[in-house]
C-alpha positions in Angstrom: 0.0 0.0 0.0 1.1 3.5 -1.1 1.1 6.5 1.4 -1.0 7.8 -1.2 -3.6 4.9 -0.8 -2.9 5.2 2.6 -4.5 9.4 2.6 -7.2 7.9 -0.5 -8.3 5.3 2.4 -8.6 7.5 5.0 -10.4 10.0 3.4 -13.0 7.5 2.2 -13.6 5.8 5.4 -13.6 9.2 7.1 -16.5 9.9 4.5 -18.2 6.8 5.0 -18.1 6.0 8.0 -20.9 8.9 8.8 -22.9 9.5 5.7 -25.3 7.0 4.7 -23.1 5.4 1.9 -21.5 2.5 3.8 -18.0 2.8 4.9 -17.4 -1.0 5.0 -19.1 -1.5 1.4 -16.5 1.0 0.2 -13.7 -0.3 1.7 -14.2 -3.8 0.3 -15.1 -2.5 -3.2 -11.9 -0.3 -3.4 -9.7 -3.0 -2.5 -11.1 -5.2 -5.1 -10.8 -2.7 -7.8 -7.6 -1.6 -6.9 -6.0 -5.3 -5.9 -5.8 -4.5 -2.5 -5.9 -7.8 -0.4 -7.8 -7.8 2.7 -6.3 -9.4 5.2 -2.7 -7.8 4.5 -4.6 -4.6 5.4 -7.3 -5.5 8.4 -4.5 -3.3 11.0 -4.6 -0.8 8.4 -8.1 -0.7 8.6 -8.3 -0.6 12.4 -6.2 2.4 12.3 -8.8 4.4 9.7 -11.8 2.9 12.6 -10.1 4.8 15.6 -9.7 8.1 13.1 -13.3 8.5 13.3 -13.8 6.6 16.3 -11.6 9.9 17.9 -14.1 11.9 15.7 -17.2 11.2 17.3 -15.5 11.6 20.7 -14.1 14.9 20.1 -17.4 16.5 18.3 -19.8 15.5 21.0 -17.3 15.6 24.1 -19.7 17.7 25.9 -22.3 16.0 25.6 -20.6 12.6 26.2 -19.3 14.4 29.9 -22.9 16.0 30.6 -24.7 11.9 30.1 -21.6 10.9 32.5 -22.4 13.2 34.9 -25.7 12.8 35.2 -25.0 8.9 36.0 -23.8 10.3 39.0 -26.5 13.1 39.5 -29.6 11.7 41.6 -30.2 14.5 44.3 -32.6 17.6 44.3 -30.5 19.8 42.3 -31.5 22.6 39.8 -30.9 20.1 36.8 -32.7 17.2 38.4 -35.1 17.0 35.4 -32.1 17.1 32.3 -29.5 14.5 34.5 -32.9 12.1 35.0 -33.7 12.2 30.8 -29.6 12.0 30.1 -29.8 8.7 32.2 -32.9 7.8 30.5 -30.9 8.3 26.9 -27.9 6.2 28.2 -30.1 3.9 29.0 -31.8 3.7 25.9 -28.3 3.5 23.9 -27.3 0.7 26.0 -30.8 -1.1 25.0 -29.8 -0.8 21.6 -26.5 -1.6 21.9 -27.3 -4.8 23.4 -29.9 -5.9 20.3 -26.9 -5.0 18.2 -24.8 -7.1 20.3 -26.8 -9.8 20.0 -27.5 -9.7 15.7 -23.3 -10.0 15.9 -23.4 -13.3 18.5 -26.4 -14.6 16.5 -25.3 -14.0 12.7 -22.2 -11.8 12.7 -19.7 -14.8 11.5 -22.5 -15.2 8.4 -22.5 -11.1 7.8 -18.8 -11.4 7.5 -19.0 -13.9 4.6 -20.1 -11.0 2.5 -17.0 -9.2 2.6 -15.3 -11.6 0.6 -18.6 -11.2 -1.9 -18.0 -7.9 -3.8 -21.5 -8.2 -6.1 -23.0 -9.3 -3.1 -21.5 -5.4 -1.3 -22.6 -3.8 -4.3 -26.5 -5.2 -3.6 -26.3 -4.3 -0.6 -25.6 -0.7 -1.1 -29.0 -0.8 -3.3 -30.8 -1.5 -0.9 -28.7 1.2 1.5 -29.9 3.4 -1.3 -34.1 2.7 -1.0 -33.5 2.9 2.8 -31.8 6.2 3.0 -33.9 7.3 0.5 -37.1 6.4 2.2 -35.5 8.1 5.5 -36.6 11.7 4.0 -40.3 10.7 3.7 -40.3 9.5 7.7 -42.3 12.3 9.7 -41.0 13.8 12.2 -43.7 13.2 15.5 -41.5 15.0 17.7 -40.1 12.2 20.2 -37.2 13.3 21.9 -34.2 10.1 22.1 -34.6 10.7 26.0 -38.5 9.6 25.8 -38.3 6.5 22.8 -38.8 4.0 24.9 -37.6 0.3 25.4 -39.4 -1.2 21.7 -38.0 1.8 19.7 -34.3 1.5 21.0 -34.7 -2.2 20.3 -35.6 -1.5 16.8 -32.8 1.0 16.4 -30.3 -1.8 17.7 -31.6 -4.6 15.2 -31.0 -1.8 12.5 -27.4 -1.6 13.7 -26.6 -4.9 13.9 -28.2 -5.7 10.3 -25.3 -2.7 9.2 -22.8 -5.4 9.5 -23.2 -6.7 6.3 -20.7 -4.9 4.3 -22.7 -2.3 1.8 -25.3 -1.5 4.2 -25.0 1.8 6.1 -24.5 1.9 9.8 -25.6 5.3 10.0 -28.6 5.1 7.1 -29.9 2.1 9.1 -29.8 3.8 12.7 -30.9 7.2 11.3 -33.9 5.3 9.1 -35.0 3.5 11.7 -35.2 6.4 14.6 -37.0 8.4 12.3 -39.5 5.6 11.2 -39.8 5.2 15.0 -40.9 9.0 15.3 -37.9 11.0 16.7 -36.8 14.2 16.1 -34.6 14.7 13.2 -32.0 16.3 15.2 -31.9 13.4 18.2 -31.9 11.2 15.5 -28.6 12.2 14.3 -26.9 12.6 17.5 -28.7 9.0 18.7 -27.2 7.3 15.8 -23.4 9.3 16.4 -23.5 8.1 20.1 -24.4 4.4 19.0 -21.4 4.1 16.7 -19.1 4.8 19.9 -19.9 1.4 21.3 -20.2 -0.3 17.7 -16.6 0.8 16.6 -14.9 0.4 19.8 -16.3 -3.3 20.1 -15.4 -3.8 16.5 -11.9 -2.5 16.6 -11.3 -4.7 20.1 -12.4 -7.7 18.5 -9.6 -7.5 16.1 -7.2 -6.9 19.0 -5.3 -9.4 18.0 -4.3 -8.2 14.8 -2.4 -5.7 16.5 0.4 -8.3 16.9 1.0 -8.4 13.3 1.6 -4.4 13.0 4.3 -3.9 10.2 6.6 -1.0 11.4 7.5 -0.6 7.8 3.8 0.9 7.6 3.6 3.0 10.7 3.7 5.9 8.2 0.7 4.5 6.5 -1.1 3.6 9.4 -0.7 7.1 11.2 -1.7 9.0 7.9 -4.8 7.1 7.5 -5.5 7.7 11.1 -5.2 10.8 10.7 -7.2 11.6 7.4 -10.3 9.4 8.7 -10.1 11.3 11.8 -10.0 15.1 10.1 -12.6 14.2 7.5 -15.1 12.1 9.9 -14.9 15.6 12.1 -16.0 17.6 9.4 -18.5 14.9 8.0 -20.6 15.4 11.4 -21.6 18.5 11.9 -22.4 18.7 7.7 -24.8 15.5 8.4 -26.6 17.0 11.3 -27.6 19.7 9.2 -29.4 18.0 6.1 -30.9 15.0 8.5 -32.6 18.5 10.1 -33.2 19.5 6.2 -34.5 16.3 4.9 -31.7 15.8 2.5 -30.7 12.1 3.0 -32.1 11.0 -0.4 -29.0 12.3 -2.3 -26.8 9.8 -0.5 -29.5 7.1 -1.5 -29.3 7.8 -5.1 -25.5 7.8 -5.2 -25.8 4.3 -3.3 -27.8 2.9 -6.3 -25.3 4.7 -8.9 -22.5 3.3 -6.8 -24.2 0.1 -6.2 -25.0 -0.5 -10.1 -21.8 1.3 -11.4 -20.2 -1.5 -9.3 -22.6 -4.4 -10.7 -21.8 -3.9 -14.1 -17.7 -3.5 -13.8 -17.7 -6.7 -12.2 -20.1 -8.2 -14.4 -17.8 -7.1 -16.9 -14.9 -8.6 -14.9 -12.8 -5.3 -14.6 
């Protein structure tokens, strides 16, 4: 792998990782087309992970230390009412977290047959593309994420976990389904940022092991695509927060299904 793959990767997964497209369909379809083998790169791809893992941390820091506080927060204080519905929203990620956790124990060792499946990835991010697209139409009834309740967070986490399959989005699943559930535009897109905390550090510690294996010879590669995925993914947030608000997901749907078919035909075409 080039340093200039290396800054290409970064920048794609930084991309993908948060807008509906699919990061992991991405990945695998790049390394296919440009004969990129995947297991010589899975601690590459750890590093690009922990770029906008960091992301997500960093952007919503202050939120992420006001829910810890209010863990902590059970007396008659002035913000009694806020620390009870920031426990309530922990609670509820957690919820879904767990239904995501178990979709991965259940099927997760089937989902990761796909990635060795391009045509299957570039299906996949068709039907990324209806869902996504569909996510516009979803009216908003107003439920904040503190109030979704115990079937909805469910819901959300069974969305999640179905994102495993390489080609569906992580974010256009957990976005598609809050808002089918009712909730606000704008807690949708900040429940689905703090879900993917959980998600990508479970994922990146489950190929611990891999770490073992890191080349030395690539540090240079690794750190650079850390660092792209992390600067783009930053930027990549705050830009998706504000056309969730505007109802402009279906964009990102209709590249899917160019993507998706563009992707069809080369391989049916064996290039």
């Amino acid at each position: 792998m080039s340093f200039f793959q290396a800054i290409i990767m970064g920048i794609i997964q930084g991309l993908t990782e948060f807008i509906p497209v699919s990061s992991s369909g991405h990945l695998v379809l790049f390394q296919y087309f440009f004969g990129m083998g995947e297991s010589e790169n899975i601690v590459f791809e750890l590093f690009l992970h922990l770029g906008t893992l960091f992301a997500v941390l960093i952007y919503f820091r202050k939120t992420l230390w006001e829910l810890f506080k209010s863990l902590f927060c059970w007396g008659n204080t002035v913000n009694r009412e806020q620390h009870r519905k920031n426990r309530t929203l922990v609670y509820y990620l957690i919820i879904s977290t767990l239904a995501t956790a178990i979709i991965y124990i259940l099927v997760g060792d089937y989902f990761k047959a796909a990635f060795a499946m391009p045509i299957l990835v570039a299906f996949f991010l068709l039907i990324t593309g209806g869902i996504v697209f569909l996510s516009d139409y979803f009216v908003d009834q107003g439920i904040p994420a503190s109030n979704v309740g115990f079937f909805r967070a469910v819901i959300i986490g069974i969305g999640q976990g179905i994102a495993i399959l390489p080609g569906v989005s992580r974010s256009g699943t957990t976005i598609a389904y809050s808002l089918a559930t009712g909730m606000k535009r704008k807690d949708a897109a900040q429940y689905s940022f703090l879900l993917s905390i959980p998600a990508i550090l479970a994922g990146n510690l489950s190929e611990y092991k891999a770490l073992t294996e890191l080349d030395s010879t690539m540090l240079q590669n690794y750190l650079v695509g850390f660092v792209s995925s992390f600067i783009i993914g930053y930027l990549v947030i705050a830009f998706l927060i504000r056309l969730i608000e505007n109802s402009r997901l279906k964009y990102f749907g209709i590249y899917c299904w160019i993507a998706g078919l563009l992707s069809i035909i080369l391989l049916a075409l064996g290039i």
